[in-house]
C-alpha positions as CSV (number, residue, x, y, z in Angstrom):
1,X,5.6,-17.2,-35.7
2,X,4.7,-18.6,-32.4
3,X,5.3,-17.5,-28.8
4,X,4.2,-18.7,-25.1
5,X,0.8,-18.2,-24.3
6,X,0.3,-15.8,-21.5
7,X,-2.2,-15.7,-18.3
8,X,-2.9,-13.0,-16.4
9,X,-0.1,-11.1,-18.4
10,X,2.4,-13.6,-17.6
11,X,3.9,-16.3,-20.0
12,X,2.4,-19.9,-19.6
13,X,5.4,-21.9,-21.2
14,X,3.3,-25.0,-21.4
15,X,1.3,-23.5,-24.2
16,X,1.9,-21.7,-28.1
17,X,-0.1,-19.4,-29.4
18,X,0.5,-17.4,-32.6
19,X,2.4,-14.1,-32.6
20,X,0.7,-10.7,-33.0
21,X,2.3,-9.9,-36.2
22,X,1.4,-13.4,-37.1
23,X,-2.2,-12.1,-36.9
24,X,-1.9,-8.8,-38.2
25,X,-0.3,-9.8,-41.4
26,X,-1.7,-13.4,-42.4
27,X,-5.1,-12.9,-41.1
28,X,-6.7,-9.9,-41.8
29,X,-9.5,-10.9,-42.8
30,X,-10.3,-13.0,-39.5
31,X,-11.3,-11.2,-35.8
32,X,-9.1,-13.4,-33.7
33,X,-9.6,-12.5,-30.4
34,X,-6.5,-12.2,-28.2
35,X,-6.9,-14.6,-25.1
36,X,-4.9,-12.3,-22.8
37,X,-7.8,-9.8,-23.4
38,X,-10.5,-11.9,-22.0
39,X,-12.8,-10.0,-19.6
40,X,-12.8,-12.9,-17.2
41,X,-8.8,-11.8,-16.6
42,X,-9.0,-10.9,-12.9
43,X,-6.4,-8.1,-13.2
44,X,-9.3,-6.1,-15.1
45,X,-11.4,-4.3,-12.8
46,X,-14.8,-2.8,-14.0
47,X,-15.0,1.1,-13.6
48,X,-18.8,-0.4,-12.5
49,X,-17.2,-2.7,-9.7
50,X,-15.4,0.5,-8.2
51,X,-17.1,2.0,-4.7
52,X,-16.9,5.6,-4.6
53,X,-15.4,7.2,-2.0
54,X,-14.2,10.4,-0.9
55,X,-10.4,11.6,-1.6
56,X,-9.3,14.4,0.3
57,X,-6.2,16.4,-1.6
58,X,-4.0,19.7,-0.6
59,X,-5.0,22.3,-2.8
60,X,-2.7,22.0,-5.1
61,X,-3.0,18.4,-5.4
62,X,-6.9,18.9,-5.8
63,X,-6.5,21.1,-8.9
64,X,-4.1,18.7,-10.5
65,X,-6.1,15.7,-9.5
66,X,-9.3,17.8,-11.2
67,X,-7.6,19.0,-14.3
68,X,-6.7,15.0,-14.8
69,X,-10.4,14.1,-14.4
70,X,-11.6,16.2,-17.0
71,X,-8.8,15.0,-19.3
72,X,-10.0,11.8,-19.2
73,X,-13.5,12.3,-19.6
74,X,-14.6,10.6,-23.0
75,X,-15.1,13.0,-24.5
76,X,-12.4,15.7,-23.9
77,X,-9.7,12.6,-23.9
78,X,-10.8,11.8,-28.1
79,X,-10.7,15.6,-28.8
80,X,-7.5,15.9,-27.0
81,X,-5.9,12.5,-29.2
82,X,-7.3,14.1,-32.4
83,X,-5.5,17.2,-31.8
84,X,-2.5,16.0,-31.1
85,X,-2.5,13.4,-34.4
86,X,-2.8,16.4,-36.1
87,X,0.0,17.7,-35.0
88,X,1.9,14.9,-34.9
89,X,2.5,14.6,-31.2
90,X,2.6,11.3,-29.5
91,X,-1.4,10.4,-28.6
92,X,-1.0,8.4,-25.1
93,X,-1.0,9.5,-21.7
94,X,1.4,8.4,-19.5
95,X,0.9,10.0,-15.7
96,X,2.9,9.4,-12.4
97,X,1.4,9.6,-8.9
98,X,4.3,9.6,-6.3
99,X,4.6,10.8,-2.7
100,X,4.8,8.7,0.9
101,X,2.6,5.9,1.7
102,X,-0.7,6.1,2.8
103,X,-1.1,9.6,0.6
104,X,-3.8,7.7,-1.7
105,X,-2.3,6.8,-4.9
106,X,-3.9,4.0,-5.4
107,X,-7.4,4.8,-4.7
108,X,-7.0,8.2,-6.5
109,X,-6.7,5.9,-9.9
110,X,-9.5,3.8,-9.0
111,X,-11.5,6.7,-8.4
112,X,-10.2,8.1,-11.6
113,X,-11.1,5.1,-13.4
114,X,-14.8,5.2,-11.8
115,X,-15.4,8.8,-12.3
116,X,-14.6,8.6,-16.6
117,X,-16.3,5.8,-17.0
118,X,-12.9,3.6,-17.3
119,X,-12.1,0.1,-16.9
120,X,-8.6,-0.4,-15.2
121,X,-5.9,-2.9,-15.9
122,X,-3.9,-3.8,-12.7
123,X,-0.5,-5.0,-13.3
124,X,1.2,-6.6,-10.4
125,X,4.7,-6.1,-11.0
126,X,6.0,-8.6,-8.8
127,X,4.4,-11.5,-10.8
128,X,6.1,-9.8,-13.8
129,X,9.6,-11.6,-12.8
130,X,10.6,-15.1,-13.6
131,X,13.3,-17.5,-12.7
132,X,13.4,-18.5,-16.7
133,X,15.9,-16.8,-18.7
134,X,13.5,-13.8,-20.9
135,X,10.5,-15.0,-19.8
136,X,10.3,-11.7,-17.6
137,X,10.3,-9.9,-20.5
138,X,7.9,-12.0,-22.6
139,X,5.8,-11.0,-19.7
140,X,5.8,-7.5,-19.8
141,X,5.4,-7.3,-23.5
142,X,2.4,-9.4,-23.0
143,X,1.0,-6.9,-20.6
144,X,1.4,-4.4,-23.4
145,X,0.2,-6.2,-26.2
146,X,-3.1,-7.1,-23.6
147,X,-3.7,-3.8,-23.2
148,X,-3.2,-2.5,-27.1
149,X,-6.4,-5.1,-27.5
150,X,-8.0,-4.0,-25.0
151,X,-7.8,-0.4,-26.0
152,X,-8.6,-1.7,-29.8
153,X,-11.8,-3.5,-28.8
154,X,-13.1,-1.3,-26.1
155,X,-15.1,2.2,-27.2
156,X,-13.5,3.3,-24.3
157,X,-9.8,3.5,-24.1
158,X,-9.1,1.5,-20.4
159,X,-6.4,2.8,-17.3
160,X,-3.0,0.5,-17.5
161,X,-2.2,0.7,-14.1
162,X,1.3,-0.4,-13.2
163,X,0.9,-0.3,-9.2
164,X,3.7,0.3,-6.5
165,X,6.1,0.3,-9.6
166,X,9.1,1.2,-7.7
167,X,11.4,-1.8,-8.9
168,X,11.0,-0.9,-12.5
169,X,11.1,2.6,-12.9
170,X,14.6,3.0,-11.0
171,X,17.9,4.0,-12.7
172,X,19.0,1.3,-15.2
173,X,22.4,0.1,-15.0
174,X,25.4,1.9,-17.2
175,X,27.3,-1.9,-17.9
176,X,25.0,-4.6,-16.3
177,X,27.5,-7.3,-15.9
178,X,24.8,-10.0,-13.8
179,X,22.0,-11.7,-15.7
180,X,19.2,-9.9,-13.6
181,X,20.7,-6.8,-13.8
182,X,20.7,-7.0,-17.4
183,X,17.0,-7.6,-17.5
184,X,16.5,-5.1,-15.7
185,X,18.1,-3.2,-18.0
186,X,15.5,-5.1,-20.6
187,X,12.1,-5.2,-18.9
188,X,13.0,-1.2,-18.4
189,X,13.8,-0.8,-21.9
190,X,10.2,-2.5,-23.0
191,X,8.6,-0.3,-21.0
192,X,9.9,2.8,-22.1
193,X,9.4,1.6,-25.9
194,X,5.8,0.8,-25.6
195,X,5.6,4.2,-23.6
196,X,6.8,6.1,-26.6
197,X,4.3,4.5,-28.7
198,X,1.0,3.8,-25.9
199,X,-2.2,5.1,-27.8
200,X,-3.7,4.7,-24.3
201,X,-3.7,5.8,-20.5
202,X,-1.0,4.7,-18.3
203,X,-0.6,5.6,-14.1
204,X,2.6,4.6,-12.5
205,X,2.6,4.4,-8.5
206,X,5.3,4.8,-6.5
207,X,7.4,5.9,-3.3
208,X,10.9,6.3,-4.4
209,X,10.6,8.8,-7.0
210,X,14.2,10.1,-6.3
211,X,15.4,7.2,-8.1
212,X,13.2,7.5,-11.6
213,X,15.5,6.8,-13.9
214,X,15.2,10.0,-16.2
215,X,14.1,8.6,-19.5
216,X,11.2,8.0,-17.4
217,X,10.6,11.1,-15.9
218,X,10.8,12.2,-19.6
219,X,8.1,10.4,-20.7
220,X,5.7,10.9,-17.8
221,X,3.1,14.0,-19.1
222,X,1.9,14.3,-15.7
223,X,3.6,14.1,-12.5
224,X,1.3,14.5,-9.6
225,X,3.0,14.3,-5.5
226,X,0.2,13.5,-3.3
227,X,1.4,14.9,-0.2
228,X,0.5,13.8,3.5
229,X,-2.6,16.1,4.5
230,X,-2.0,19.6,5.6
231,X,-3.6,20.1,9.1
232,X,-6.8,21.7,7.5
233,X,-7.3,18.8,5.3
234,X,-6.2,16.2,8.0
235,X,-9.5,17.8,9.8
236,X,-11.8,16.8,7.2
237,X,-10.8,13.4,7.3
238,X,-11.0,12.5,10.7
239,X,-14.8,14.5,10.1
240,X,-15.4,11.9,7.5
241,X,-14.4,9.1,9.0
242,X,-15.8,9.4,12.5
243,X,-18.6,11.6,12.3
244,X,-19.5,11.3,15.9
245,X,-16.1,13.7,16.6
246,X,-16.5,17.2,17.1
247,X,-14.9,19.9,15.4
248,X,-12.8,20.9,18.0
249,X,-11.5,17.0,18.6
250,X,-10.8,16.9,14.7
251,X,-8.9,20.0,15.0
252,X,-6.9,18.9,17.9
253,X,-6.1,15.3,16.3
254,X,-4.9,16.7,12.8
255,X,-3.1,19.3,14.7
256,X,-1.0,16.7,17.2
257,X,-0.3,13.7,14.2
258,X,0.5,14.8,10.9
259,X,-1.0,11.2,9.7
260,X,-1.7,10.4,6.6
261,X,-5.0,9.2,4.8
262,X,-3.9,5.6,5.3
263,X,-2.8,6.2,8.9
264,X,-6.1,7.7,9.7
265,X,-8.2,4.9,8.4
266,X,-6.0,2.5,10.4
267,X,-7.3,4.4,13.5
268,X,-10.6,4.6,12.7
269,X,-10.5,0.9,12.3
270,X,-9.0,0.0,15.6
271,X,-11.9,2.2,17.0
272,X,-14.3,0.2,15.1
273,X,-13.1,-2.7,16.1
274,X,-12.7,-1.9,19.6
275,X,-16.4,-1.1,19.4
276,X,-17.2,-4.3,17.9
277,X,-15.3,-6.6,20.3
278,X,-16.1,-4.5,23.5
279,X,-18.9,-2.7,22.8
280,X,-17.4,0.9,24.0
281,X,-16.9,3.4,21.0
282,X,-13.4,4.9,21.6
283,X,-12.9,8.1,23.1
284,X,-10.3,10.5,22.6
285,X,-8.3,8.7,25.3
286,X,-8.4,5.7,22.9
287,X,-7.7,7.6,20.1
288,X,-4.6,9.2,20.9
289,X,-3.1,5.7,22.1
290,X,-4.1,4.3,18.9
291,X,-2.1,7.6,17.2
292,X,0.5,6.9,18.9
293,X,0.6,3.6,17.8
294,X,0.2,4.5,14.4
295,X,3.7,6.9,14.3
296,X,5.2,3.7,16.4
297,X,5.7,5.9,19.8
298,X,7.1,9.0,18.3
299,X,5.9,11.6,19.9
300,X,2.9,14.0,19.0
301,X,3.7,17.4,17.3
302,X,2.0,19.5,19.9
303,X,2.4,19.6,23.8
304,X,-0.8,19.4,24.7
305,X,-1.6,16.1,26.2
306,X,-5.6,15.3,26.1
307,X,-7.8,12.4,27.5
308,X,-11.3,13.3,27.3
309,X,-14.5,11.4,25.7
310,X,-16.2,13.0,22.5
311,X,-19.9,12.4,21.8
312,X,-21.2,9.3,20.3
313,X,-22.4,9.1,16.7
């Protein structure tokens, strides 16, 4: 009848509140608003609060990523869970976004979430643990059961975004004998339950994706690798981010470090900062250290070796 309260998606043991069945079956006739819901949570980001910015993808990766977009416009995304109803398919969208650091997983489902118009709900799995016994599994049914009221009271069905979600989407374990081990088993087990039945849009981040455990691989509808840049690709970006460079610098950079989009910012912020402190804006002498510092000392693709200035901005 009663359970802990939760806050932020994770159980507050201090406090009772009633259960969700409770509410559904003994007061019907009441709107009772479920606290976990409240749009003051920090872990619900605005799509309105999102900066735009520009993603750079492989080709492949930039169909995928624009097929998904027009999925989840409005629009298309009701049409599409009509359809399916009618046909008796499952209506939620459950996606996966894997591939090495730095590739932009992340930022592609903020974007996501800006671009359709979407509020997102951030999950951070490692406050999902506890050291009492169930209450990590109270948490992530609570993160489920904020998000099915959020997706109830919102005219437009919000992103559950379970972020860097390597430690619960590995390979459960056949005969758990030790207590965490078993809810891992659990907290996996929730997951792949309210999966089945999500009437929603979920995104799953992560690195390791040769340990998915395959019941989630099943239920993924998407599976998306963002891939470091291809040298092309790796051009654009350093364009974008310091458009002072010349083409021909650009080319040479994404030719000598196969970097990825996170690696490249990380440059273009030492430069910036560089410029800030010392009041020089960083040549390519300065930017090929900083490379270099970014792959920590291994050495550059290429042979050439360069060390001239570029224009400033």
């Amino acid at each position: 009848l009663v359970e802990f309260c939760s806050e932020d998606g994770l159980a507050d043991t201090s406090k009772l509140t009633l259960t969700e069945k409770v509410r559904r079956e003994f007061f019907t006739e009441l709107d009772i608003r479920n606290e976990d819901a409240d749009v003051r949570n920090p872990d619900i980001k605005s799509h309105e609060s999102i900066v735009k910015k520009r993603l750079f993808f492989n080709a492949a990766e930039r169909e995928q990523m624009g097929r998904l977009s027009s999925l989840l416009r409005d629009e298309n995304f009701k049409e599409v869970q009509g359809r399916l109803a009618e046909q008796g398919l499952r209506k939620g969208v459950n996606i996966l976004l894997y591939g090495p650091p730095g590739t932009g997983k992340t930022e592609s489902c903020l974007q996501l979430a800006r671009e359709t118009g979407r509020d997102i709900f951030i999950v951070d799995v490692s406050k999902l643990r506890s050291k009492w016994h169930g209450d990590s599994e109270k948490n992530v049914s609570n993160v489920f059961r904020t998000y099915h009221d959020l997706v109830r009271r919102s005219e437009r069905a919000p992103i559950l975004l379970f972020n860097e979600a390597d430690a619960i989407l590995g390979v459960r374990m056949a005969n758990p004998e030790h207590s965490c081990d078993k809810s891992n088993n659990s907290i996996q087990n929730i997951i792949l339950q309210n999966m089945e039945t999500l009437d929603g849009i979920l995104i799953a981040t992560t690195n390791l994706e040769t340990s998915l455990d395959p019941a989630f691989e099943r239920r993924f509808l998407f599976k998306i690798r963002l891939s470091v840049p291809d040298e092309g690709t790796r051009s654009e970006i350093w364009k974008e981010m310091l458009p002072g460079l010349s083409t021909d610098d650009a080319r040479i950079l994404a030719r000598e470090y196969p970097l990825s989009g996170g690696q490249t910012e990380n440059v273009c912020r030492k430069a910036a900062i560089s410029y800030i402190i010392e009041g020089k804006k960083a040549g390519m002498t300065e930017l090929t250290k900083y490379c270099d510092e970014e792959t920590l000392g291994e050495k550059p693709v290429g042979k050439r070796r360069i060390g001239f200035e570029y224009p400033g901005r």
